[in-house]
C-alpha positions as CSV (number, residue, x, y, z in Angstrom):
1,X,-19.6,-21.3,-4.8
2,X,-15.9,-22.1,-5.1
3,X,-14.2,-20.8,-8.3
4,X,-11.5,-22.6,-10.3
5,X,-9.7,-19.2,-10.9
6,X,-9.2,-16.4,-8.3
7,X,-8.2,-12.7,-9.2
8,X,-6.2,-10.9,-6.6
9,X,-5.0,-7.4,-7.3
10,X,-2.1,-6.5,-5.5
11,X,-1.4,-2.6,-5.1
12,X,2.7,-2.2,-3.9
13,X,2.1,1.3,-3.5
14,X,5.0,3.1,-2.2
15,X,8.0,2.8,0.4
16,X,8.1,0.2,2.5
17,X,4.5,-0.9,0.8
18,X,6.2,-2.4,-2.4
19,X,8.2,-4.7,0.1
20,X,6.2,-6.1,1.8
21,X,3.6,-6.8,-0.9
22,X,6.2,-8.6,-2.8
23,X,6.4,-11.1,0.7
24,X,2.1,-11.4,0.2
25,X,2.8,-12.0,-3.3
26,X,5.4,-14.7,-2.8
27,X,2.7,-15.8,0.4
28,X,0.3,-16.4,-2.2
29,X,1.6,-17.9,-4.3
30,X,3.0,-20.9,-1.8
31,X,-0.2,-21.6,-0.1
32,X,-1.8,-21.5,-3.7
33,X,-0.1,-24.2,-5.0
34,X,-0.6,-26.1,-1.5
35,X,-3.8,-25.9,-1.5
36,X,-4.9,-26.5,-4.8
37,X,-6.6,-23.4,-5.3
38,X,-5.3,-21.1,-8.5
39,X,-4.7,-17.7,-7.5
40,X,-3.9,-15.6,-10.0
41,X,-1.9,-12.1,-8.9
42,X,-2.2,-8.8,-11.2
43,X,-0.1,-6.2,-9.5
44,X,-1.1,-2.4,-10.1
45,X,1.2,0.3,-9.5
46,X,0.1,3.4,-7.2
47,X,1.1,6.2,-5.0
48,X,3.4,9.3,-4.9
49,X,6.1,7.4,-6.9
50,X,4.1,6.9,-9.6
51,X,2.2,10.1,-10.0
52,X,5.3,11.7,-10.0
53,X,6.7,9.3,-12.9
54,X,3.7,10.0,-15.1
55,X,2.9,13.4,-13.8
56,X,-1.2,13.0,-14.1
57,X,-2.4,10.2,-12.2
58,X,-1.8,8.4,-9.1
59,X,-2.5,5.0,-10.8
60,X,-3.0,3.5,-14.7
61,X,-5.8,3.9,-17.0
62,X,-7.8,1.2,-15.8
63,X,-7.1,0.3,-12.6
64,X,-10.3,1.4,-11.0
65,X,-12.2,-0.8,-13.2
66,X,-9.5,-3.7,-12.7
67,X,-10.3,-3.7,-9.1
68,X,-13.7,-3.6,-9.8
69,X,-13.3,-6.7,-11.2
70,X,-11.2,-8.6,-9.0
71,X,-12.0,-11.4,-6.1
72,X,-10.2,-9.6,-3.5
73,X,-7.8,-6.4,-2.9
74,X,-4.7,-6.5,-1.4
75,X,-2.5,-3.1,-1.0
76,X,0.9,-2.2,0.1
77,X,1.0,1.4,1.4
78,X,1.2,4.7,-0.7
79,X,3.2,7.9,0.1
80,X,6.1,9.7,-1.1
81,X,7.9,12.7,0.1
82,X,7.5,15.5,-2.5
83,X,10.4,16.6,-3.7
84,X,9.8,20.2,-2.8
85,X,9.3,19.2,0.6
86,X,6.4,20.2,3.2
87,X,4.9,16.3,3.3
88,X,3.9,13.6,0.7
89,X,3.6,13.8,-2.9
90,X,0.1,16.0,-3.7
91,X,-2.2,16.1,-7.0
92,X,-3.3,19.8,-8.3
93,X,-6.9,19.2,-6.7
94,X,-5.0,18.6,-3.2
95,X,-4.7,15.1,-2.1
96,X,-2.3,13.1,-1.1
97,X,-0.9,10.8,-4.4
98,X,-1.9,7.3,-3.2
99,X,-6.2,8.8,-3.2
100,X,-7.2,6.7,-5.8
101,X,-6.0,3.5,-4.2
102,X,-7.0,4.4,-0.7
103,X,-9.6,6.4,-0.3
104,X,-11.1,6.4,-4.0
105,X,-11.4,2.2,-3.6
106,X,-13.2,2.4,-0.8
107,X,-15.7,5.0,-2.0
108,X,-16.3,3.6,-5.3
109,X,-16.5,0.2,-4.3
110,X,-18.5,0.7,-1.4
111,X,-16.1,-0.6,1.6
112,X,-18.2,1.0,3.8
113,X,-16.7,-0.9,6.6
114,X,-13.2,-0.9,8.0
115,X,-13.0,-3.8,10.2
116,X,-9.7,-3.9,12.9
117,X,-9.3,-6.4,14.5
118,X,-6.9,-5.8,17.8
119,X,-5.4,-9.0,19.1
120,X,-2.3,-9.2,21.2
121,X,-0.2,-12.3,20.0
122,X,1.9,-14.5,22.9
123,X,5.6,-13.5,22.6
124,X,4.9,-9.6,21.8
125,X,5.2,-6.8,24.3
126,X,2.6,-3.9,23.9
127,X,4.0,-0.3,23.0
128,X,3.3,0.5,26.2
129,X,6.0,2.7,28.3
130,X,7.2,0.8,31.6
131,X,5.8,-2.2,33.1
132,X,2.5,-1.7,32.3
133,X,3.2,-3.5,28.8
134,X,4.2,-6.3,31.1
135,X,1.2,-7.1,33.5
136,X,-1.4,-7.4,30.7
137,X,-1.3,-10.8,28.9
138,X,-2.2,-11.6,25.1
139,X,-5.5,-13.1,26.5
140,X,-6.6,-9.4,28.0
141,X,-6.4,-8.1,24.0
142,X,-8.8,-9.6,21.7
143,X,-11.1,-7.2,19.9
144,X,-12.3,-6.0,17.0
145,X,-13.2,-2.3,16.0
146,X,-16.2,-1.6,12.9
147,X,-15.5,1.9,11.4
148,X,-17.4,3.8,9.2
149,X,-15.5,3.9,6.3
150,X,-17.1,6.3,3.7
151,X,-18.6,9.8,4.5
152,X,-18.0,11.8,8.5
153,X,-14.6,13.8,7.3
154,X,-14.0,12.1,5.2
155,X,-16.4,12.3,2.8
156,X,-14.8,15.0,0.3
157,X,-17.4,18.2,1.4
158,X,-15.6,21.2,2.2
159,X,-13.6,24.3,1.2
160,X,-11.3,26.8,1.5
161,X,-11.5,31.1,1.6
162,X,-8.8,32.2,0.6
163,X,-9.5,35.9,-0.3
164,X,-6.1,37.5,-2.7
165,X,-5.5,34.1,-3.1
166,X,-4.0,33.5,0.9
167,X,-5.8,30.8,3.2
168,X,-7.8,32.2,5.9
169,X,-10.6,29.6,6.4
170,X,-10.7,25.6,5.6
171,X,-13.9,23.5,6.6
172,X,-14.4,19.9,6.8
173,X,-18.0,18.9,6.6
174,X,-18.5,16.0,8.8
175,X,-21.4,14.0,7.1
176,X,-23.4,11.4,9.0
177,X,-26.1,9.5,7.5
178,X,-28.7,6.9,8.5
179,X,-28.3,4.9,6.0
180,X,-24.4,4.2,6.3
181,X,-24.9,4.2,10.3
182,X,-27.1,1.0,10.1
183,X,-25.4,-1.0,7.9
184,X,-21.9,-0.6,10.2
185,X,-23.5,-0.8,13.2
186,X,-25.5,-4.2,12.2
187,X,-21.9,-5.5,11.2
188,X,-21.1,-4.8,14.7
189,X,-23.7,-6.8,16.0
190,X,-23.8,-9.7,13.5
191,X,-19.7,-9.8,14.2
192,X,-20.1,-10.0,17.9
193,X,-22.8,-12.7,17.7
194,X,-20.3,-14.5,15.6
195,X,-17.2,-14.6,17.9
196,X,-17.0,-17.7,20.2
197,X,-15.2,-16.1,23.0
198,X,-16.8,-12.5,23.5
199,X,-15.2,-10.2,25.9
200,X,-11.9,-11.2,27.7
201,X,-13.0,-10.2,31.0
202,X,-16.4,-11.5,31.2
203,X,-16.8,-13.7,28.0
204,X,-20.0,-11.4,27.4
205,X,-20.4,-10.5,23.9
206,X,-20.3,-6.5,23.7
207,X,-20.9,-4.3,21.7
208,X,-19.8,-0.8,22.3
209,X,-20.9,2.5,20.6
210,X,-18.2,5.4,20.3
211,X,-19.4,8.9,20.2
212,X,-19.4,12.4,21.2
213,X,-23.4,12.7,21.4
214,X,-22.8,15.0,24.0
215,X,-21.6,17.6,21.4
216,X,-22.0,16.5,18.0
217,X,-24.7,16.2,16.3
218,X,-24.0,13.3,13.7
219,X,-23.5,11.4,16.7
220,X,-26.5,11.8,18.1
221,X,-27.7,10.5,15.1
222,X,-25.1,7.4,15.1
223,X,-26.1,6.6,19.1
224,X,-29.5,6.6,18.2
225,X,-29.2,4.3,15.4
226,X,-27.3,2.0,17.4
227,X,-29.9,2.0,19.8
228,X,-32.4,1.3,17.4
229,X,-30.3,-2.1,15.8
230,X,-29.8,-2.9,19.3
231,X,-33.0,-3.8,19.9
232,X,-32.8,-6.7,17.4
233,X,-29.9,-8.1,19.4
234,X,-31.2,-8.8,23.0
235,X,-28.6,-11.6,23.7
236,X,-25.7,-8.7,23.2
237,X,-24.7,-6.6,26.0
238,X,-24.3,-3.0,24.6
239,X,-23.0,0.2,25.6
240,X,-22.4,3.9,24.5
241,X,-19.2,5.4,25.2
242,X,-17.6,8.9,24.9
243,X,-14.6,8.9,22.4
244,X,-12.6,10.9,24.8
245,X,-13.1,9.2,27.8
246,X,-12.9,6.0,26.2
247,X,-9.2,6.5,25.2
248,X,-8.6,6.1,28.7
249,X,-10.4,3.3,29.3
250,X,-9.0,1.7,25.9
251,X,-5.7,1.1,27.4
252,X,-6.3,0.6,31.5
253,X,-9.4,-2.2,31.0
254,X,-9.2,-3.7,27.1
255,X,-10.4,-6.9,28.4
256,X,-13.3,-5.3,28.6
257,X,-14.0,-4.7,24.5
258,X,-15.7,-7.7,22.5
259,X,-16.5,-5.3,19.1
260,X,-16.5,-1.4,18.9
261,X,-18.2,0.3,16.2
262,X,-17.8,3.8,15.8
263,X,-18.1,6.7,13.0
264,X,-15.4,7.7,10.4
265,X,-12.2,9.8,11.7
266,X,-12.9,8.7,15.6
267,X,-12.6,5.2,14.6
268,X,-9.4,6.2,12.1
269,X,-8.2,7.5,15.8
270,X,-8.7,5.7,18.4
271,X,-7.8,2.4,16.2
272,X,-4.5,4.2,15.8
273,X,-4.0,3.8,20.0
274,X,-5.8,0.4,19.9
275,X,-2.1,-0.4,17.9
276,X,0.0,0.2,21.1
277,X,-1.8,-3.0,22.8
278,X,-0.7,-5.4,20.0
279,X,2.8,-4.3,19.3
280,X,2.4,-1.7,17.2
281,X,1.9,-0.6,14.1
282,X,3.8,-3.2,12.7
283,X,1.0,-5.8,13.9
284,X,-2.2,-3.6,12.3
285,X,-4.3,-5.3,10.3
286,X,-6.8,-2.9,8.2
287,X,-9.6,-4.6,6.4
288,X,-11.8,-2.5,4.0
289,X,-15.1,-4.3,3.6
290,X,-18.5,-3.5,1.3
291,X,-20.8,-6.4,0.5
292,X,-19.2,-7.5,-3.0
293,X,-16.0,-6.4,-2.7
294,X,-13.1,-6.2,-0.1
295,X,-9.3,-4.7,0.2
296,X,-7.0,-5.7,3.4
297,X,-4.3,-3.9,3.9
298,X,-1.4,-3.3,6.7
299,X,-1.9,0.3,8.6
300,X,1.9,1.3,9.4
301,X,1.7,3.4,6.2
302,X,4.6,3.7,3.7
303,X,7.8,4.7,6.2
304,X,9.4,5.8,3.3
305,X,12.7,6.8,5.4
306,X,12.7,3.1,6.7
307,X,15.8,1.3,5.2
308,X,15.5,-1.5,3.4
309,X,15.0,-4.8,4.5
310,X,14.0,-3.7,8.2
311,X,10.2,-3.3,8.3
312,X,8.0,-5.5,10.1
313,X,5.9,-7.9,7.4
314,X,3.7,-9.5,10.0
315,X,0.8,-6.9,9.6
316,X,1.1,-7.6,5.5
317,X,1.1,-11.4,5.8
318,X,-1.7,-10.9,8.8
319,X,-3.8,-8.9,6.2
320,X,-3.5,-11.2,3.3
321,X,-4.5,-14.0,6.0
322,X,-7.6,-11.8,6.4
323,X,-8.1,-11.3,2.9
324,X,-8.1,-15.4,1.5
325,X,-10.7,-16.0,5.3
326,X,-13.1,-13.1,3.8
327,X,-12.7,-14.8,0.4
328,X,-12.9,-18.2,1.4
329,X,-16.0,-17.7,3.3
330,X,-18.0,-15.7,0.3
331,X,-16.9,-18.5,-2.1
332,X,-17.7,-21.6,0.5
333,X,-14.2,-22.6,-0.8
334,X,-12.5,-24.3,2.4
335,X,-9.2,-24.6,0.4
336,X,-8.9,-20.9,1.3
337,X,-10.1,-20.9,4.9
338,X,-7.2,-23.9,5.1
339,X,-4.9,-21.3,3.5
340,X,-5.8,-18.5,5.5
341,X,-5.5,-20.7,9.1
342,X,-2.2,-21.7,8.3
343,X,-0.9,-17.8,7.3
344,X,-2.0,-16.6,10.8
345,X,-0.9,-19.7,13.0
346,X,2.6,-19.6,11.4
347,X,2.9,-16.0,12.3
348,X,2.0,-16.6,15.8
349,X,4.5,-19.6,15.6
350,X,7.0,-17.1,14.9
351,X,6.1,-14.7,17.0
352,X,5.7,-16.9,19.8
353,X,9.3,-18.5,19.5
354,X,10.7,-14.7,19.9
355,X,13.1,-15.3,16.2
356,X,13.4,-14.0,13.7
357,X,11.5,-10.5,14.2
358,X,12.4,-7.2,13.1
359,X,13.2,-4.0,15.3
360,X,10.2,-2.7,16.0
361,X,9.2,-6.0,18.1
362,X,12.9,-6.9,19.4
363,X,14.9,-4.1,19.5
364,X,17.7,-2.8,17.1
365,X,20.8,-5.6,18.7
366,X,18.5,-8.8,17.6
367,X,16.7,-7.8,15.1
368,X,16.3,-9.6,11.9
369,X,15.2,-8.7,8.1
370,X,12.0,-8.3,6.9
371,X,12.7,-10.9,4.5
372,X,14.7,-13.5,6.9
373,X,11.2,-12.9,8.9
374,X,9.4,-13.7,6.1
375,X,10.6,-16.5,5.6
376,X,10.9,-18.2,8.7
377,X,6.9,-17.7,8.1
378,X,6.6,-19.4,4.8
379,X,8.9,-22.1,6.5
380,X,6.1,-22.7,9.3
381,X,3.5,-22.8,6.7
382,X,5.0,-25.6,4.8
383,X,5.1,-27.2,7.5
384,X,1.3,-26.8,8.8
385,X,0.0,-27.2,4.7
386,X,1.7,-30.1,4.8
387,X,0.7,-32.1,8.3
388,X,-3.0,-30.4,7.3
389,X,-3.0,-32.3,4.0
């Protein structure tokens, strides 16, 4: 049921992260108060900046139980170039500073699901070289990829041999379980049953399997599990593809994709490429899922060589739309749906009307600031808050 108080942690993380978190924060905050719902913010610091200010931990005492707590999750981005160069800021047991809030979240918390959805808005060109970005229009992109979010290589099992104390040999154990298989794979199928339109090509609700079962083992397992949930879901078209192949097929035909689901690091891949036919990683919406809990986030990372003022904050304000939909629909609390319609529908506004955007959608000679872009967002949603009221 709806709740008079919401918690929402808000993790800046680093770089251009702590930017753009501060525009969901002040996002927040306005359709809070238009709404009428109370939405209380409790930032937490994290990342490589931080772990190298207090020199033991990549976030506070306490923040892991703080987000246990919460109604909903909403991070920045974390990394830091270390200061004695090589790449980001690391911890003495080897990853990257930023763990905790990433990766540690999702495990503890079971988001066992990252959900990406890949839709190309009108007014924005693909990253797509030549006119090819051109002859596909923002109806041919509309799909959504279901990831395995918490074991495959990612699960922490592993090693290195480093005989006289030199690296020689450094495994990866790729872990693929039945258990973690069904429940994305159902997600898949319950998500494509849910989605009014289905495929752009066909309108067929799809759902299609990514593997390398020709190979690997653990997707052997993963095909034949989705086989299995398949057969609950007669009304569903549904197909197995190969992840290499597929990366073809991804950007010739993507009218062709209602849902994907697919295991851990292919689906961190191949949802990577999926970016190019929506603009970008600037556009990226990342949305960590488990059945209690849930953290949205943007994907383009922390760009922490990006100056100031330039990033793109659609993927941020896109996510936090995500974020107050999820949480609106757990609580039944239509306030937040309200909210969350009005977040994405004033960024398409925007985005549709060509101004303000930043560089990485207009190029470098009309280009606007992050928060000028911001803005011109919050301006719309007044606006829609206030005709919706």
């Amino acid at each position: 049921m709806a709740k008079n108080v919401y918690s929402v942690v808000l993790m800046p993380g680093d770089g251009i992260g702590v930017e753009v978190a501060d525009e969901a924060r002040r996002t927040v905050d306005l359709v809070a108060e238009r709404v009428g719902a109370s939405l209380e913010v409790e930032e937490i610091p994290c990342g490589g900046r931080f772990f190298l200010e207090h020199g033991s931990r990549d976030w506070p005492d306490g923040a892991e139980e703080q987000c246990a707590s919460a109604d909903l999750l909403l991070l920045g981005a974390v990394g830091w170039p270390s200061p004695r160069g090589g790449g980001p800021v690391t911890m003495p047991d080897g990853r990257m500073a930023g763990w905790s809030a990433v990766i540690g979240t999702r495990t503890k918390l079971d988001l066992y699901a990252n959900v990406r959805p890949v839709k190309l808005y009108p007014g924005v060109l693909m990253k797509l070289g030549g006119a090819h970005r051109e002859v596909m229009r923002p109806d041919d992109v509309d799909m959504v990829f279901v990831r395995e979010n918490t074991e495959g290589l990612y699960s922490g099992m592993g090693g290195v041999l480093a005989p006289g104390g030199r690296a020689e040999v450094a495994t990866d154990v790729r872990v693929i379980t039945r258990r973690a298989s069904e429940r994305v794979i159902r997600m898949a199928f319950e998500l494509s049953r849910r989605r009014a339109r289905g495929a752009p090509e066909d309108g067929k609700r799809r759902v299609t399997c990514i593997v390398k079962d020709n190979v690997l083992r653990g997707c052997q397992l993963f095909a034949q599990v989705f086989r299995e949930i398949g057969a609950d879901y007669p009304d569903i078209a549904q197909e197995t593809a190969l992840v290499d192949s597929f990366t073809l097929a991804l950007l010739a035909q993507p009218a062709h994709f209602d849902v994907l689901v697919t295991t851990n690091i292919f689906g961190d891949i191949v949802t990577d490429l999926a970016a190019a036919l929506q603009g970008g990683m600037g556009m990226a919406v990342g949305c960590n899922v488990g059945d209690r809990h849930a953290m949205f986030e943007p994907i383009h990372g922390s760009a922490p060589t990006l100056p100031r003022d330039t990033a793109n904050p659609m993927a941020m304000l896109l996510s936090t739309s995500a974020g107050l939909a999820w949480l609106g629909d757990r609580h039944q609390d239509e306030r937040l749906r309200r909210a969350a319609r009005a977040i994405e529908e004033s960024v398409a506004a925007v985005l549709e009307r060509g101004e303000p955007l930043t560089a990485d959608l207009v190029g470098a000679d009309h280009a606007a600031p992050l928060s000028v872009v911001a803005d011109a967002v919050r301006d719309e949603i007044r606006e829609r808050l206030v005709m919706q009221h």
